[in-house]
C-alpha angles and dihedrals in degrees: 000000000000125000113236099196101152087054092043092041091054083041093048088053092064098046097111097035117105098232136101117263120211129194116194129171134135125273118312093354084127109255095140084053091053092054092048087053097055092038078063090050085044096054090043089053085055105250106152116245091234085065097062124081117210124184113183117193094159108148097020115141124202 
């Protein structure tokens, strides 16, 4: 897998602050990586896993 820092640390930098946060990006670019990555840093900083919500719909087809 490839470390997005740049993108997780910008995405680190909003953490507190109280607004949505959207990732876009077209198929397979990584943005579910990306999130896995920042629910780690999530889970480092303390935060307890019952206090992340995660939805996967990877491999879903419409």
């Amino acid at each position: 897998m490839i470390k997005r820092t740049e993108y997780l640390d910008q995405l680190l930098s909003f953490r507190e602050k109280r607004l949505i946060k959207v990732v876009t990006g077209i198929r397979h670019c990584g943005k579910s990586a990306l999130l896995d990555s920042y629910r780690e840093e999530l889970l480092k900083s303390g935060v307890e896993e019952s206090q992340i919500i995660s939805v996967n719909f990877r491999g879903r087809r419409i």
